[in-house]
C-alpha positions in Angstrom: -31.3 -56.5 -13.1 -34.5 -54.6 -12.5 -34.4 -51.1 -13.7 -36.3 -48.1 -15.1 -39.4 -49.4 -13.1 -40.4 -48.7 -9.3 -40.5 -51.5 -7.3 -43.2 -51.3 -4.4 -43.9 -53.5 -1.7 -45.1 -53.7 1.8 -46.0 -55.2 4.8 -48.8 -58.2 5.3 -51.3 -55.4 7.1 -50.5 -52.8 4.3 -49.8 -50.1 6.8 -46.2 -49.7 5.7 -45.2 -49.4 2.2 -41.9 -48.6 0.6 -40.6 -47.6 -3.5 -37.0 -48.4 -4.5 -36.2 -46.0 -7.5 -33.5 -48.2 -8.9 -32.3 -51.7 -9.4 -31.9 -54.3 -6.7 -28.2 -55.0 -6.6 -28.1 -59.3 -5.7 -30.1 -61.8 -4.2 -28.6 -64.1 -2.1 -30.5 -66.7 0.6 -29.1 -66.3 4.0 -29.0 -69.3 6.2 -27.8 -67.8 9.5 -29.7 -67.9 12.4 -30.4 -64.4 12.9 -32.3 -64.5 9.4 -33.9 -68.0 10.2 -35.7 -66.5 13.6 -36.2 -62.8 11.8 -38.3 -64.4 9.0 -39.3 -67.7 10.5 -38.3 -70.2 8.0 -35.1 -72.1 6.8 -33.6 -69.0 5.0 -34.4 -65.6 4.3 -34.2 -64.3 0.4 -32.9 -60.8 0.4 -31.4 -58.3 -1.9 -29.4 -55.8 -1.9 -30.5 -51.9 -2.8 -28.8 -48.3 -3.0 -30.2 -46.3 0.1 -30.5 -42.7 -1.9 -33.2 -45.3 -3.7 -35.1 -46.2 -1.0 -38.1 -44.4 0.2 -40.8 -45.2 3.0 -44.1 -44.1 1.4 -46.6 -45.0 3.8 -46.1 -46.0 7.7 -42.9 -45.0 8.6 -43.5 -44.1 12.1 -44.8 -47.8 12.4 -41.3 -49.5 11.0 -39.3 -50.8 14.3 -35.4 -51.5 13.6 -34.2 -54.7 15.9 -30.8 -53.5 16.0 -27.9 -56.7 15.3 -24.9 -54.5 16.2 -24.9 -50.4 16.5 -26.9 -48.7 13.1 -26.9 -52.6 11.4 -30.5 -54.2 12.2 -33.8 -55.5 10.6 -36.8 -53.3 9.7 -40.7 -54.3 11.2 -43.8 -53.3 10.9 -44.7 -52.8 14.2 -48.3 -53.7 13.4 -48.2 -57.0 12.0 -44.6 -57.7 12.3 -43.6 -58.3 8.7 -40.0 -57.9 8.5 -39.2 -55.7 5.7 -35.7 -54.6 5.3 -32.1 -54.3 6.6 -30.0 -51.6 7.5 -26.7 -50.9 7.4 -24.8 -47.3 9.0 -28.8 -46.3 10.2 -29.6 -46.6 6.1 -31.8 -48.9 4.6 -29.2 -51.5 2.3 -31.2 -54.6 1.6 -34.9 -55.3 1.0 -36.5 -59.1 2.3 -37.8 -60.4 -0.9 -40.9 -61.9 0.0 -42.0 -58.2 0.4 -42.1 -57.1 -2.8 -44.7 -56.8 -5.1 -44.7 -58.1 -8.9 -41.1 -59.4 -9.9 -38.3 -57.9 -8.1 -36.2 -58.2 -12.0 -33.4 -60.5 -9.5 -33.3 -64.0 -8.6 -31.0 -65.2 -5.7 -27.3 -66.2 -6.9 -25.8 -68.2 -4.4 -26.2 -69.7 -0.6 -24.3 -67.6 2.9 -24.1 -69.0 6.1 -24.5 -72.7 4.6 -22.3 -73.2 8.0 -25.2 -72.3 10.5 -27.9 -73.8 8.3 -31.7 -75.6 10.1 -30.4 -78.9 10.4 -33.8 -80.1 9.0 -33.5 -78.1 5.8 -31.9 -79.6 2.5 -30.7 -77.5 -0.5 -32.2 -78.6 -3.2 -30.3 -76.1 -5.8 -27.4 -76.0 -7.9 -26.8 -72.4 -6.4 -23.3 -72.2 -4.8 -23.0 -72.4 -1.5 -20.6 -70.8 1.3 -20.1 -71.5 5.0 -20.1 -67.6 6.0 -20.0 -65.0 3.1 -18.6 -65.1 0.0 -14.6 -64.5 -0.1 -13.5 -60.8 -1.3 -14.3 -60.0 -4.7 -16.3 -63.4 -5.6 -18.9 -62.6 -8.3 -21.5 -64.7 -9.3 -21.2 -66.9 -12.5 -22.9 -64.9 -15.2 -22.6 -61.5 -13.3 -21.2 -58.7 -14.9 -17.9 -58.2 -13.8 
């Protein structure tokens, strides 16, 4: 994991920028169908971040939340519609990958909603895989328990 540095990124315009001040938490790449319409593709790659390290630094009053269920959603640039980040309790939890800038010091672990996957999309990895989420208290092999 990632830590001691900043890590930056932003949206495609460049009008919204953010800083996490600490180390992403995971990586996972989410096959649901929410995640495949949000980012347009067979999966989203996100990871997981404390909120107290998250910061807006430029654009705020452009990010858009499309809410999922009440304070959970996805964060937009309402310019250019990059989506950005996830929220969880009206706090920013996880961070879309493909945002960030330079290496994020994570690399996805393992495969959710295999269940609900593109039917025209083959995994190609040896990452484990799981229908929905993990089960309760599954760590990745090689995390630190």
């Amino acid at each position: 994991m990632k830590t001691g540095t900043p890590i930056e990124g932003g949206c495609l315009c460049g009008k919204v920028r953010y800083r996490i001040d600490g180390p992403l938490l995971g990586a996972d790449n989410c096959h649901c169908s929410i995640c495949r319409r949000q980012h347009g593709a067979a999966y989203a790659s996100c990871a997981d971040c404390r909120p107290e390290d998250f910061a807006w630094v430029s654009g705020a009053e452009l990010v858009k939340i499309y809410e999922v269920s009440a304070g959970d959603g996805w964060c937009f640039c309402s310019e250019c519609g990059s989506s950005l980040a996830g929220t969880r309790n009206g706090e920013v939890t996880t961070i879309t990958l493909g945002t960030v800038e330079g290496d994020p010091g994570v690399r996805p672990e393992f495969h959710i909603f295999v269940g609900s996957k593109a039917p025209w999309h083959t995994i190609t990895d040896d990452l484990p895989q799981f229908d929905e989420r993990p089960p309760q208290g599954w760590t990745p092999p090689g995390s630190a328990s």
